[in-house]
Residue frames relative to the residue before (quaternion, step in Angstrom):
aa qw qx qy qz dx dy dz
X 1.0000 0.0000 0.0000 0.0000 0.00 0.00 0.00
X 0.1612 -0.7672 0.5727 0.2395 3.84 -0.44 0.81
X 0.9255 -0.2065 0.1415 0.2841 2.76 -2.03 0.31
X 0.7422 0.5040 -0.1226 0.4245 3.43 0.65 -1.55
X 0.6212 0.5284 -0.2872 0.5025 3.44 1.08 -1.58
X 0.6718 0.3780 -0.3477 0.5338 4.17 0.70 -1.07
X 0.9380 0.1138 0.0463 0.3242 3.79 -0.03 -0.78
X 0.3850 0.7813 -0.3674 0.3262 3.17 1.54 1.14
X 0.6669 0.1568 -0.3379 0.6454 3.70 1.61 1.00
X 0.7759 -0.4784 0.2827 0.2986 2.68 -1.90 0.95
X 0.7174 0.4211 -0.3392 0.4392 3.56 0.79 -1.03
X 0.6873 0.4744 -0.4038 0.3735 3.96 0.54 -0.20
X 0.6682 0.5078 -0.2904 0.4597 3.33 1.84 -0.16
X 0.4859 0.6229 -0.3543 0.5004 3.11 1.42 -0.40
X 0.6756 0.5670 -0.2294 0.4116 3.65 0.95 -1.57
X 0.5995 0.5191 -0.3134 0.5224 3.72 1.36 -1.30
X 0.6873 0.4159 -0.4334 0.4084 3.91 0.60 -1.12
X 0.5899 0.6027 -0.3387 0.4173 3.55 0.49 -1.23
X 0.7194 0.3833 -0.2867 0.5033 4.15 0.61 -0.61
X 0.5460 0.5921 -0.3725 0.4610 3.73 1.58 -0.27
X 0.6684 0.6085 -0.0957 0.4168 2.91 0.74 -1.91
X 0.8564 -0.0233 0.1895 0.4797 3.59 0.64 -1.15
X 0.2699 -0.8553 0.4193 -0.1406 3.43 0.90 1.91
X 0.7557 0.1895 -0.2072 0.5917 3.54 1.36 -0.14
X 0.6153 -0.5863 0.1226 0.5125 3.19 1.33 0.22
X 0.8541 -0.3218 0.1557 0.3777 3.39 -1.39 -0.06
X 0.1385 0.8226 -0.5512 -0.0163 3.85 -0.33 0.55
X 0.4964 -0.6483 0.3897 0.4260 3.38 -1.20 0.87
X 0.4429 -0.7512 0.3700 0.3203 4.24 -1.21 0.41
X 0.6564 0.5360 -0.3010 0.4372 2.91 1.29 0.33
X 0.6709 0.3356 -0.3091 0.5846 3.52 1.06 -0.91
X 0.2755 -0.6594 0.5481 0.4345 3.66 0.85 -1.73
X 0.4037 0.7189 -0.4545 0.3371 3.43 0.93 0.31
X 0.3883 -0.6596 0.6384 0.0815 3.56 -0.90 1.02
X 0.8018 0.3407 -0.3473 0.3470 3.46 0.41 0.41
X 0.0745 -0.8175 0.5226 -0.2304 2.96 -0.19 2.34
X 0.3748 -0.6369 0.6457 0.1922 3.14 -1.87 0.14
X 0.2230 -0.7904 0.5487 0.1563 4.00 -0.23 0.79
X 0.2356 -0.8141 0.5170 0.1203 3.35 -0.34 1.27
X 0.1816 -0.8879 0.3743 0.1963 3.69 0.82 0.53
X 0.4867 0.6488 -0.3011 0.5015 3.63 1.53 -0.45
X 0.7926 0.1961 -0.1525 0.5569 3.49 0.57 -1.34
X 0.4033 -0.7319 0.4855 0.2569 3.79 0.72 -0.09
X 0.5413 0.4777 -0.3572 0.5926 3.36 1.33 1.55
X 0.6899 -0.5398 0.4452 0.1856 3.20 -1.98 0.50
X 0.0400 -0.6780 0.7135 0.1723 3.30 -1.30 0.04
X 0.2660 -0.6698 0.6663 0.1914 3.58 -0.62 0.69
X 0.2453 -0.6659 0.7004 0.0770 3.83 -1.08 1.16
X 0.8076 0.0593 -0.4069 0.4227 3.66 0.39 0.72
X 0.7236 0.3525 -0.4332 0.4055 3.59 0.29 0.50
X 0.0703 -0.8634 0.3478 0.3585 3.74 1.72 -1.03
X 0.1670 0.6823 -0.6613 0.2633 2.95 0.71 1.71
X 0.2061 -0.7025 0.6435 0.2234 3.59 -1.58 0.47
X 0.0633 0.6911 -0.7175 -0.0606 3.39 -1.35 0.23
X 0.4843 -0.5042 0.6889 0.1914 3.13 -1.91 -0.30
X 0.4190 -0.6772 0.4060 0.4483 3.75 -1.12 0.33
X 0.5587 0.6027 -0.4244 0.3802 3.56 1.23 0.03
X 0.4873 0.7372 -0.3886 0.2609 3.67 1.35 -0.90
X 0.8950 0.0440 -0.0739 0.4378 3.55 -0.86 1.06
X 0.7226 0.2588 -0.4677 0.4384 3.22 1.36 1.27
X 0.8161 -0.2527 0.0215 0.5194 3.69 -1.33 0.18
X 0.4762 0.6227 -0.4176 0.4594 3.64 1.30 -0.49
X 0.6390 0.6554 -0.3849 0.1181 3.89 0.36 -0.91
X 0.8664 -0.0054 -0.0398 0.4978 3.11 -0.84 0.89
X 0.2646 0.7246 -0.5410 0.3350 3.33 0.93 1.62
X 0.3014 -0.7575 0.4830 0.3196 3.76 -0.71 0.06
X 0.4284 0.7583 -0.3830 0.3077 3.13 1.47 -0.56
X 0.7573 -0.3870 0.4450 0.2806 3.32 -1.42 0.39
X 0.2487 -0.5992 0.6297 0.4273 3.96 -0.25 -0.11
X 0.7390 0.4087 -0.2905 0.4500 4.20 0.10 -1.32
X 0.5490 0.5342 -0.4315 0.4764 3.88 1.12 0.05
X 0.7237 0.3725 -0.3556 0.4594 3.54 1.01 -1.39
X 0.6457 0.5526 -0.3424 0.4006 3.85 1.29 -0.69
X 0.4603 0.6252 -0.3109 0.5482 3.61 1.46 0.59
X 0.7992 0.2865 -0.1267 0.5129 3.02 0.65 -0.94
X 0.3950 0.5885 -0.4788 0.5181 3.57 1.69 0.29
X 0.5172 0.7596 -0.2191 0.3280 3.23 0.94 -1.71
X 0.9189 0.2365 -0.0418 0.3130 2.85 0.03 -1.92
X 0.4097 0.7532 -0.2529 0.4481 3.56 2.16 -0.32
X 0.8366 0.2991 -0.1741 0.4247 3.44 0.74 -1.61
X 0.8509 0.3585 -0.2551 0.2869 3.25 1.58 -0.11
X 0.4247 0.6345 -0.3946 0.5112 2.93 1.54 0.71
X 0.4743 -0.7970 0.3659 0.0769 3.98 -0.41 1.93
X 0.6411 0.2702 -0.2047 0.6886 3.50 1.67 -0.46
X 0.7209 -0.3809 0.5234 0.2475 3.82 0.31 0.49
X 0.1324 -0.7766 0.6159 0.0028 3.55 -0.57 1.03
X 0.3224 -0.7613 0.4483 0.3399 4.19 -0.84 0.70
X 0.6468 -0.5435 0.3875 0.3690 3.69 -1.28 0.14
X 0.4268 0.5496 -0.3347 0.6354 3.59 1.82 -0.24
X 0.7828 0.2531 -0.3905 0.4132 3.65 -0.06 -0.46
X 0.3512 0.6412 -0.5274 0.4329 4.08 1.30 -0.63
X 0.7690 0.4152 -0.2926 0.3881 3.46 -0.01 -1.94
X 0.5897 0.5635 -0.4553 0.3569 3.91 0.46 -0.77
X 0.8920 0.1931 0.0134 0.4086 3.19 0.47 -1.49
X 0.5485 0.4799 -0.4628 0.5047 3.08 1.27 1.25
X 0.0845 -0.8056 0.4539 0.3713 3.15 1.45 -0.80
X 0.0070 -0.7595 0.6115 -0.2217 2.92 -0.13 1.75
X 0.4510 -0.6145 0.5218 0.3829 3.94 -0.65 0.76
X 0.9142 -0.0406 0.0602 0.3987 3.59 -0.40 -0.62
X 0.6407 -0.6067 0.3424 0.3229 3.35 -1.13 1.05
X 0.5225 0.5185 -0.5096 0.4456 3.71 1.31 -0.69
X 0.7436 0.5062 -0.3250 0.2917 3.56 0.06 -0.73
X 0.7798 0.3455 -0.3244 0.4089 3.08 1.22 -0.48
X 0.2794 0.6207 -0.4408 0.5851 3.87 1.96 -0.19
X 0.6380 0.4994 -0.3437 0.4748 4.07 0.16 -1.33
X 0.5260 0.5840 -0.2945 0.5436 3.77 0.69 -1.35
X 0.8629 0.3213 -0.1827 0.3446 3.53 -0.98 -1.54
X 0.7505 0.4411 -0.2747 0.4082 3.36 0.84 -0.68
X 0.5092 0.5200 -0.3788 0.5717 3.63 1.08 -0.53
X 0.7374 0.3568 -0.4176 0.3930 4.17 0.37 -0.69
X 0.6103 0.5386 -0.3912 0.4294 3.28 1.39 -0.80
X 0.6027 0.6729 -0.2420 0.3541 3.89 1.04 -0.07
X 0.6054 0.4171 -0.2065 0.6456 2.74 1.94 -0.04
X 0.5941 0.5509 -0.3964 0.4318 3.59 1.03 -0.10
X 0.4975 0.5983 -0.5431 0.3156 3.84 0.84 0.10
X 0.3303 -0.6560 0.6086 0.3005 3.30 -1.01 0.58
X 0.7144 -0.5751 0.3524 0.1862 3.54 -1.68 1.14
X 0.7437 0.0375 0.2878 0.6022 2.60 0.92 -2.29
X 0.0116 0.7873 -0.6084 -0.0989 3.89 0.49 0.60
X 0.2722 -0.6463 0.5750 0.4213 3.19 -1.53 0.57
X 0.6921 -0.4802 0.3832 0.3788 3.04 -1.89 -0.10
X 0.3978 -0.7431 0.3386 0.4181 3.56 -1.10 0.69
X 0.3385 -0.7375 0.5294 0.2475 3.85 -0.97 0.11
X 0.5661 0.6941 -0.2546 0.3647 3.00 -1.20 -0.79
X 0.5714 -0.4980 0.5044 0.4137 3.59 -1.30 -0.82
X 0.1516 -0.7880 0.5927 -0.0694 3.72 -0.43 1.38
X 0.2611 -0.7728 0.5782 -0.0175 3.24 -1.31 0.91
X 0.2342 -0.8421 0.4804 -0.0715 3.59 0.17 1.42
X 0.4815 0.5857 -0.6299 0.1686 3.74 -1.12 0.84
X 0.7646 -0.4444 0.4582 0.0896 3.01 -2.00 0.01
X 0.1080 0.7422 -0.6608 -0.0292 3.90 -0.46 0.41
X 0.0055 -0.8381 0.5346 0.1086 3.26 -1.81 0.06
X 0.3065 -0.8694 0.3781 -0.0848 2.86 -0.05 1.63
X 0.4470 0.5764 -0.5021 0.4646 3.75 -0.81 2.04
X 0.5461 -0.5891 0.3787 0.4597 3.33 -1.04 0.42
X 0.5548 -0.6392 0.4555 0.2759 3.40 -1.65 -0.30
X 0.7234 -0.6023 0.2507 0.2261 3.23 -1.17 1.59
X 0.6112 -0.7186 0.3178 0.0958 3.29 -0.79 1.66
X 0.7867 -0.0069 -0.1018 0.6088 3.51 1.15 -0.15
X 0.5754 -0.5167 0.4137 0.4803 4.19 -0.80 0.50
X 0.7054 -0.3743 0.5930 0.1032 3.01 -1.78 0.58
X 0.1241 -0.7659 0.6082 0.1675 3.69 -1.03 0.42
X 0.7871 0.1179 -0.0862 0.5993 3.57 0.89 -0.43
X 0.6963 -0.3987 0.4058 0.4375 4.15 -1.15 -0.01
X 0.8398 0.2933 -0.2267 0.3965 3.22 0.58 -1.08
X 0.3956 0.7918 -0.2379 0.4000 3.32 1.38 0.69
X 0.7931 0.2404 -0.0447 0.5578 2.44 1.39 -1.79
X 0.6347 0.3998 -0.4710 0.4641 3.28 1.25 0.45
X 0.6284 0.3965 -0.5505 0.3807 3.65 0.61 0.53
X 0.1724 0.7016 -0.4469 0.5275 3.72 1.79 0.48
X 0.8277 0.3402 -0.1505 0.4202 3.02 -0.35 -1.25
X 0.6491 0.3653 -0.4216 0.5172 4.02 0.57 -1.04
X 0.8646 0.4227 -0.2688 0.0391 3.31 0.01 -0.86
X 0.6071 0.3031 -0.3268 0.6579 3.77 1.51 0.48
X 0.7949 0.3773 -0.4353 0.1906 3.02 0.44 0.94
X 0.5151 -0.7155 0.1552 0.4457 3.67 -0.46 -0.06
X 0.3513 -0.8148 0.4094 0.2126 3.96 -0.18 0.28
X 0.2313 0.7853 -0.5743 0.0044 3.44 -0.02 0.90
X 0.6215 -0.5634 0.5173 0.1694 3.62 -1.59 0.56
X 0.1311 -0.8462 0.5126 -0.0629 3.01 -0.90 0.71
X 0.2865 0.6742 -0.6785 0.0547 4.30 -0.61 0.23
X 0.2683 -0.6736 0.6881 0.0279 2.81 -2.09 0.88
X 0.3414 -0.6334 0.6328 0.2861 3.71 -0.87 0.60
X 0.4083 -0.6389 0.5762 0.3051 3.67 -1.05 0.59
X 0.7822 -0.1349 -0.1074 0.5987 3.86 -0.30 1.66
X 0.6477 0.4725 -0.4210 0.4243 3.18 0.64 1.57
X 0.7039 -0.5761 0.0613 0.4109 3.11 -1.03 -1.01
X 0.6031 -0.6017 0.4014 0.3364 3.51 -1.07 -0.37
X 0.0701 0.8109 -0.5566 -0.1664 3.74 -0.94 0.78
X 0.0518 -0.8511 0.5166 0.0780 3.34 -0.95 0.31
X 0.0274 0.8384 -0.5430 0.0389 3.46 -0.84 1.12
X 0.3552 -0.6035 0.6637 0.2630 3.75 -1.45 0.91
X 0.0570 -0.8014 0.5697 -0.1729 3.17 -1.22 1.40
X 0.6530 -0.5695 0.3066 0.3941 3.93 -0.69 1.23
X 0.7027 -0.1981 0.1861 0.6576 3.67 0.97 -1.04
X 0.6242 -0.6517 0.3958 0.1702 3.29 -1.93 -0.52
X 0.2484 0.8349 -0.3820 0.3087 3.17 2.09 0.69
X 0.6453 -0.5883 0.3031 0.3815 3.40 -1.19 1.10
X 0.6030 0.3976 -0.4481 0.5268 4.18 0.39 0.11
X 0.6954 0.3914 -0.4791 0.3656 3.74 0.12 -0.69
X 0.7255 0.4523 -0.3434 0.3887 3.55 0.86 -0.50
X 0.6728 0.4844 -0.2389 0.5056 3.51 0.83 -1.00
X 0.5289 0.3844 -0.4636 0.5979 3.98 1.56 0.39
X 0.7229 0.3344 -0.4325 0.4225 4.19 0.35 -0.33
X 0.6592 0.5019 -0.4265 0.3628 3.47 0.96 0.15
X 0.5364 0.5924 -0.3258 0.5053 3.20 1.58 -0.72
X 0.8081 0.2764 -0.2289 0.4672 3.92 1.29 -0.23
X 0.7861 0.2956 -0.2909 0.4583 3.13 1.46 0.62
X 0.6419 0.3481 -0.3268 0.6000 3.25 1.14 0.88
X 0.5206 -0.6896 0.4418 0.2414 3.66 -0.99 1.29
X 0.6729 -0.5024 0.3843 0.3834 3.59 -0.74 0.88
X 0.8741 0.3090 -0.1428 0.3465 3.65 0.74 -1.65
X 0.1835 0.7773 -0.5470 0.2507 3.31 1.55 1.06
X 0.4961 -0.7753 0.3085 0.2399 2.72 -1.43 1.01
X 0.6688 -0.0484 0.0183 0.7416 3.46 1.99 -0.40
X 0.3122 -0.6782 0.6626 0.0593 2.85 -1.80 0.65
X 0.0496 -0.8012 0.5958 -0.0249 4.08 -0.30 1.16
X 0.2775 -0.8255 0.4806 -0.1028 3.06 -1.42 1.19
X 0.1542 -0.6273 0.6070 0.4628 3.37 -0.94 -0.91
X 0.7905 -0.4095 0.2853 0.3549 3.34 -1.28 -0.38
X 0.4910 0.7086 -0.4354 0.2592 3.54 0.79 -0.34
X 0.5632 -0.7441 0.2903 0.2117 3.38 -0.47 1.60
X 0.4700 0.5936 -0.4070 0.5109 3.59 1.49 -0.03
X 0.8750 0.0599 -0.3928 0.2765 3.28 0.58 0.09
X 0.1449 0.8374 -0.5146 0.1139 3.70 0.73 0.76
X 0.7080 0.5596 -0.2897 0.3190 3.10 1.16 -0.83
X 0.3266 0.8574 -0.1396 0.3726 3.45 1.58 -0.37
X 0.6237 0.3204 -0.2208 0.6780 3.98 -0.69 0.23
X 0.2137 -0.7113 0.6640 -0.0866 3.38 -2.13 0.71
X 0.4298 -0.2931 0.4371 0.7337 4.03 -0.97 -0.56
X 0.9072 0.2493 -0.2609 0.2164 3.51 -1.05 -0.77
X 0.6870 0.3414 -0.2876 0.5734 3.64 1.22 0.77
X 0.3813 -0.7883 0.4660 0.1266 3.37 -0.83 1.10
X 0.0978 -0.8193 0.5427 0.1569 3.86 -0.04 0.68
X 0.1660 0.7546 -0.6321 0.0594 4.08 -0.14 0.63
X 0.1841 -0.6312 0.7445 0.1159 3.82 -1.32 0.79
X 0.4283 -0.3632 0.7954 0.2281 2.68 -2.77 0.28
X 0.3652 -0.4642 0.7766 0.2193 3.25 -1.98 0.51
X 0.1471 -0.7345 0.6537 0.1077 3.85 -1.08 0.80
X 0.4568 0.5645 -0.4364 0.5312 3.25 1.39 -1.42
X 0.7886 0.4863 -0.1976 0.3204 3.50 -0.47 -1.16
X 0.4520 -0.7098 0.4140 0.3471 3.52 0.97 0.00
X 0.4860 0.6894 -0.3926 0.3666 3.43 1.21 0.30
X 0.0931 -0.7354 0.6712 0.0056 4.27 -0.47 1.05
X 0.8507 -0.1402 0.0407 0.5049 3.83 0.17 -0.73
X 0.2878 -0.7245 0.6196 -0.0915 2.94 -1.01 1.42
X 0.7056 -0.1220 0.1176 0.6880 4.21 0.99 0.87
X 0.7607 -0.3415 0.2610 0.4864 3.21 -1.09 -1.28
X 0.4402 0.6320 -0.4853 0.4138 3.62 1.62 0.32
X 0.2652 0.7165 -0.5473 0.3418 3.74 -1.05 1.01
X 0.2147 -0.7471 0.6266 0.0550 3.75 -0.99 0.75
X 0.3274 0.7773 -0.5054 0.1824 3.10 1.40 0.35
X 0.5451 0.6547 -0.3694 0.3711 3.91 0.81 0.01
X 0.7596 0.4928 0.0653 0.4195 2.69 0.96 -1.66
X 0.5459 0.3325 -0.3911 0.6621 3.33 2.10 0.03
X 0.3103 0.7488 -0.4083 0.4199 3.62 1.10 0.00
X 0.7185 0.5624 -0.0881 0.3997 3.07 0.60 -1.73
X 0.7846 0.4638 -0.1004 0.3989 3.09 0.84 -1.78
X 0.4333 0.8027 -0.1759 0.3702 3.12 1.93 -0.72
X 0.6060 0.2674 -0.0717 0.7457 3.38 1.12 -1.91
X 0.6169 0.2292 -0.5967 0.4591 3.71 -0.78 0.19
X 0.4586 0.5748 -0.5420 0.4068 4.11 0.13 -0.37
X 0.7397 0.3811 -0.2529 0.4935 3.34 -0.20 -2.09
X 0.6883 0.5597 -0.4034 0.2240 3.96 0.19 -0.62
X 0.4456 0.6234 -0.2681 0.5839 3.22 2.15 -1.45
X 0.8955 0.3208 -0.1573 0.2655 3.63 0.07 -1.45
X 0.6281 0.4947 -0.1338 0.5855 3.55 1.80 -0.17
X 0.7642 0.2645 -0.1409 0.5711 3.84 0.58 -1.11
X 0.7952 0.5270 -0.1115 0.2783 3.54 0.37 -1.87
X 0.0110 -0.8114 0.5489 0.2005 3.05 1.20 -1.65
X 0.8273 -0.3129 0.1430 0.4440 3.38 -0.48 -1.51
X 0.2570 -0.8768 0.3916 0.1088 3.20 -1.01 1.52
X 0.4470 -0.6634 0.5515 0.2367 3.78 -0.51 0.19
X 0.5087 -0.5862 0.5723 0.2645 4.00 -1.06 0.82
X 0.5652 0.6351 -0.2526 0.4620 3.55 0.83 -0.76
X 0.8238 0.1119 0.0120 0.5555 3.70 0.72 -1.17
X 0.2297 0.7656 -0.5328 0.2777 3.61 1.03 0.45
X 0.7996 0.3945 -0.2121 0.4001 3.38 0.46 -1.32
X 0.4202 0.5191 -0.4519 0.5914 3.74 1.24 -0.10
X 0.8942 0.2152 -0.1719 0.3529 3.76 0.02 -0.76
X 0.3828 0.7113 -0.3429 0.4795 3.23 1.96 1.02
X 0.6403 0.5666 -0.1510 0.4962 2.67 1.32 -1.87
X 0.5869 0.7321 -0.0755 0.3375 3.32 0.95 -1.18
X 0.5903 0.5152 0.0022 0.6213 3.10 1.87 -1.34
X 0.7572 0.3419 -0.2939 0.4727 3.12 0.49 -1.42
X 0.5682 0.6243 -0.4131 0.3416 3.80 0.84 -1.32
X 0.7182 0.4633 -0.2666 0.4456 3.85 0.95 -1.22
X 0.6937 0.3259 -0.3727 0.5232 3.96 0.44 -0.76
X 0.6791 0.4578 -0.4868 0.3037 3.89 0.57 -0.27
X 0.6611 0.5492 -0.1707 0.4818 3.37 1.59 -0.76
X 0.2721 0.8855 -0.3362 0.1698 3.57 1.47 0.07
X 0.7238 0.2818 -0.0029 0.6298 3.19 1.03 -1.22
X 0.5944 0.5720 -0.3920 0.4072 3.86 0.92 0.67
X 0.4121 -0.7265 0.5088 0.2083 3.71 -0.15 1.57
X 0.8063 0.2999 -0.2423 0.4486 3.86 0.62 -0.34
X 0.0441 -0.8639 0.4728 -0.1676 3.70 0.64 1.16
X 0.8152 0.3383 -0.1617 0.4415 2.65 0.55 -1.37
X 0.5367 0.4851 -0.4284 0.5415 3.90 1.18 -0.74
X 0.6497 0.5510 -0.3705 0.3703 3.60 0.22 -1.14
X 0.6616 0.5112 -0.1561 0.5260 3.62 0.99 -1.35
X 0.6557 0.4634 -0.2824 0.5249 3.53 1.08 -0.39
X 0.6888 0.5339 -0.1575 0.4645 3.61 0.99 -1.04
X 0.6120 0.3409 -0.3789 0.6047 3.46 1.54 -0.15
X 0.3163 0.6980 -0.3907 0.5100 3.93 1.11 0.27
X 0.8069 0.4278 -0.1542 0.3771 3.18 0.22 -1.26
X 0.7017 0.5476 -0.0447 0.4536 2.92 1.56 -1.63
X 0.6549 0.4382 -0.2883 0.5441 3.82 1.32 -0.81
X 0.7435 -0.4886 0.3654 0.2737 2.90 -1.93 1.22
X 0.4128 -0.4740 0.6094 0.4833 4.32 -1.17 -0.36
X 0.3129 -0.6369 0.7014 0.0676 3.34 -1.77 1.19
X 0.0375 -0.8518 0.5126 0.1014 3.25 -0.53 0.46
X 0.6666 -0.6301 0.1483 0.3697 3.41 -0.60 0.93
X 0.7717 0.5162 -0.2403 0.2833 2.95 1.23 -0.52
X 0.4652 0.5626 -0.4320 0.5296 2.97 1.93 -0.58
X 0.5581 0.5719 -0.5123 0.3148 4.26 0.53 -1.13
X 0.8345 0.3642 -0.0844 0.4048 3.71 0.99 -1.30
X 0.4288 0.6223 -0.5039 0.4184 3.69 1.36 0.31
């Protein structure tokens, strides 16, 4: 059954959120009482012991949207399955959305539900590096060390580890000095990993323990894998978020990186998971109402 045939009116989407939202059935959000009246006209509740109404959309990311429900379940659709990240200019095309605020307003409220709560830590054998993210530097460079403080300095630097067949973390971070990293690893990778692989950058030497192995690649050196030591995943990784920056995103803002991090990470951890899109819908239900103004303070 495609996409349209399962969730192509308002009342079979409404019905699909309502079975997310409330797996034993309807309850009122304020009292929690299951004993309602279904106003079938307004497509809302009447709580018979507190007489609160609501809606199943009331008081999550859904609130006070005009959109369609099977427009916003499109653009759920079209978010978790698209590998490089899809822009808020193409949403509006092929939703026919009036105006790009609405559909930026859209992308960011689904991407608000993709943060994970509680990640676990990663185990195993993790693969650790660096990306930077911005445009490139308006005039050449007279010497190496020029062009690599060129490069650090307009742009933005986020971190990155991968479990080997697992998951993926990613954080925007002030710079790349040996404490800012060796704190996001200390919070994203379990003590009793079994190794940590690198490249050579001197931020992380200090890294690894008795009960973690620290081993690097020489890049300078033309060296990528050296046995099973290699970040070759983990430039993988960095690879598709690239094409997403240079194809979907274009230009990003420090401000909203982490919406379109989170966003990233939620898709490459969820790669290999037949229920994306319910899952991706079910944290919908579950996240708080964004309001425009808080997205833009």
């Amino acid at each position: 059954m495609g996409l349209m045939d399962a969730y192509g009116s308002e009342d079979r989407c409404r019905t699909i959120l309502e079975e997310l939202r409330w797996p034993d059935g309807p309850q009122c959000p304020r009292c929690q009482s299951t004993k309602l009246s279904r106003m079938y006209k307004r497509d809302q509740f009447d709580c018979d012991s507190c007489g609160y109404q609501f809606s199943v959309t009331a008081g999550t990311i859904f609130h006070d949207s005009h959109l369609p429900l099977r427009k916003w379940f499109v653009a759920v659709y079209l978010m978790t399955e698209s590998r490089k990240g899809i822009s808020a200019n193409q949403i509006k095309r092929m939703l026919g959305i009036g105006s790009y605020k609405t559909a930026w307003y859209l992308c960011h409220r689904i991407r608000a539900a993709m943060v994970e709560a509680d990640p676990a830590p990663l185990c195993g054998v993790v693969e650790a590096d660096e990306t930077y993210i911005g445009g490139k530097p308006r005039y050449k460079a007279a010497t190496k060390q020029e062009a690599s403080w060129i490069r650090v300095r307009n742009k933005i630097i986020v971190l990155g580890a991968v479990e080997r067949g697992g998951k993926l973390r990613v954080r925007m971070v002030p710079n790349a000095r040996k404490a800012t990293i060796k704190g996001f690893l200390g919070d994203v990778v379990a003590d009793s990993a079994e190794a940590i692989y690198t490249d050579e950058f001197k931020s992380y030497q200090t890294i690894g323990d008795e009960d973690t192995i620290h081993d690097s690649v020489n890049h300078r050196e033309g060296e990528y894998v050296r046995g099973v030591v290699h970040t070759n995943t983990m430039e993988s990784a960095w690879s598709l978020f690239d094409r997403a920056v240079i194809g979907a995103y274009h230009k990003l803002t420090a401000k909203h990186l982490p919406a379109y991090l989170s966003e990233f990470e939620w898709r490459f951890n969820n790669r290999e998971n037949p229920y994306l899109f319910r899952d991706t819908l079910t944290r919908l239900v579950a996240a708080e109402a964004m309001p425009y103004k808080a997205l833009t303070a």
